[in-house]
N, C-alpha and C positions, 0 to 999 in steps of 0.2 A: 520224469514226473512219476510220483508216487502214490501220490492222490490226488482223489477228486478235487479240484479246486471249490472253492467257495465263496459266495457274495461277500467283497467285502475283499478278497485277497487282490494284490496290487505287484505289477511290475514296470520297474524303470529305466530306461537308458540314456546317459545322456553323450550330446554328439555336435560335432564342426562340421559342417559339410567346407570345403575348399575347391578354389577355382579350380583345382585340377579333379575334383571329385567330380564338377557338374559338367565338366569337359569331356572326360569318361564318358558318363551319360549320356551326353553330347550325342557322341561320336556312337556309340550302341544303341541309342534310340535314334537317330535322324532327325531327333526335333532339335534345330539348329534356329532357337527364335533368338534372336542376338541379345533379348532383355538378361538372357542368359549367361552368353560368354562374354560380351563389350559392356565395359562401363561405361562409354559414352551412349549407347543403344538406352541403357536402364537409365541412365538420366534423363535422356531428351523422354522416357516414358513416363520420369517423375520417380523412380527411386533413390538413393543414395549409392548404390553399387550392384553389382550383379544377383539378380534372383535366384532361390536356386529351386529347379525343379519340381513342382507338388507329387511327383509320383517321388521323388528321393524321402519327401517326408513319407508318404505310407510302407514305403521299406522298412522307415522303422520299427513300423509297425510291427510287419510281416517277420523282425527280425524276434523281435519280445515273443509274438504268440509259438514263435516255431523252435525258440531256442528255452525260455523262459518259462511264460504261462500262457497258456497250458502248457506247450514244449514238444519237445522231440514228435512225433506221429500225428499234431495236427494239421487238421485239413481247414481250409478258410472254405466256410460257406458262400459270406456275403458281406459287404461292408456299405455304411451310409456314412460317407464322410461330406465332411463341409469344410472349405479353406474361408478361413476367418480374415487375418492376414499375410502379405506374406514373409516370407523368411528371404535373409539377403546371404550373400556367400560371406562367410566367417559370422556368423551368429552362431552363439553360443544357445541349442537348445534342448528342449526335455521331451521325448517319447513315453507314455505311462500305457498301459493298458489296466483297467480294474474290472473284475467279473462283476457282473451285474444278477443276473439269473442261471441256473444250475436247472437243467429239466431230467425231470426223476424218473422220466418215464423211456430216453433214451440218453447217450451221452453228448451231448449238446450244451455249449456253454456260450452266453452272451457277454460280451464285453462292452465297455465304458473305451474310446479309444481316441487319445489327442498329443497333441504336441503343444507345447508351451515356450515362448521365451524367458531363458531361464533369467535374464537380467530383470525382468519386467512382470514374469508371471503370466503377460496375456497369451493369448489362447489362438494358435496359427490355424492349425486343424483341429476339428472335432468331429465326432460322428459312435458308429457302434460297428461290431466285428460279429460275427456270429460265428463257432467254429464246433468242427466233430471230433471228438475223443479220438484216437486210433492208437492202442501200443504198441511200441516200437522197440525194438532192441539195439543197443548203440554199440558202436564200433567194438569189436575185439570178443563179443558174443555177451556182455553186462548184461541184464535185462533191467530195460525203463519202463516205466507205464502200465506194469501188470494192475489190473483192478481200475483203472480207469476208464471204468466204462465199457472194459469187453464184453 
């Protein structure tokens, strides 16, 4: 990152989570609730097929601010997320993050932060991200980030 971001600037990724992705998860986090890994489990709870995990959605998040925007050296403050609905294994969906407020006085940026089904538009997660500038230099000695906020 180059510069400062600004209200109003926008990043997207879109993504499949699959039965073997929340299997992983699974298996790394110990949370083994079956609505998860059995389809029979996510039925008898009233879904169509397997859930997949609310923290795999805020990954995405974490992926946009740290690769994206802001990008490389930032730091997550705080996040107020809300799960709206949920997401099933193979939904096809949308991670957005958009800044909201830019603070002038240190480097600090608020974000806009949700997930969407992309077939439908509605809205799985929602919430806000708060994160700190920090420049970073990327592999092989580039320099990212100069002027953002050092």
């Amino acid at each position: 990152m180059t510069e400062t971001p600004k209200p109003g600037d926008r990043a997207v990724v879109d993504h499949v989570f699959t039965a073997a992705d929340v299997a992983d998860f699974a298996r790394l986090s110990g949370d083994h609730n079956p609505i998860h890994t059995d389809a029979g489990a996510a039925r008898a709870a009233g879904f169509d097929r397997e859930v997949v995990h609310g923290v795999l959605l805020t990954s995405l998040i974490s992926r946009l601010l740290g690769t994206q925007l802001p990008g490389p050296g930032t730091i997550l403050l705080g996040q107020d997320l809300r799960f709206r609905r949920p997401v099933l294994v193979g939904d096809r969906i949308r991670a957005c993050v958009e800044v909201t407020t830019v603070r002038d006085d240190k480097p600090v940026i608020s974000l806009r932060s949700w997930v969407e089904l992309e077939a439908s538009g509605e809205v799985a997660l929602d919430g806000t991200s708060t994160v700190l500038l920090r420049p970073t230099s990327a592999a092989g000695g580039s320099e990212t980030g100069r002027g953002a906020g050092a």
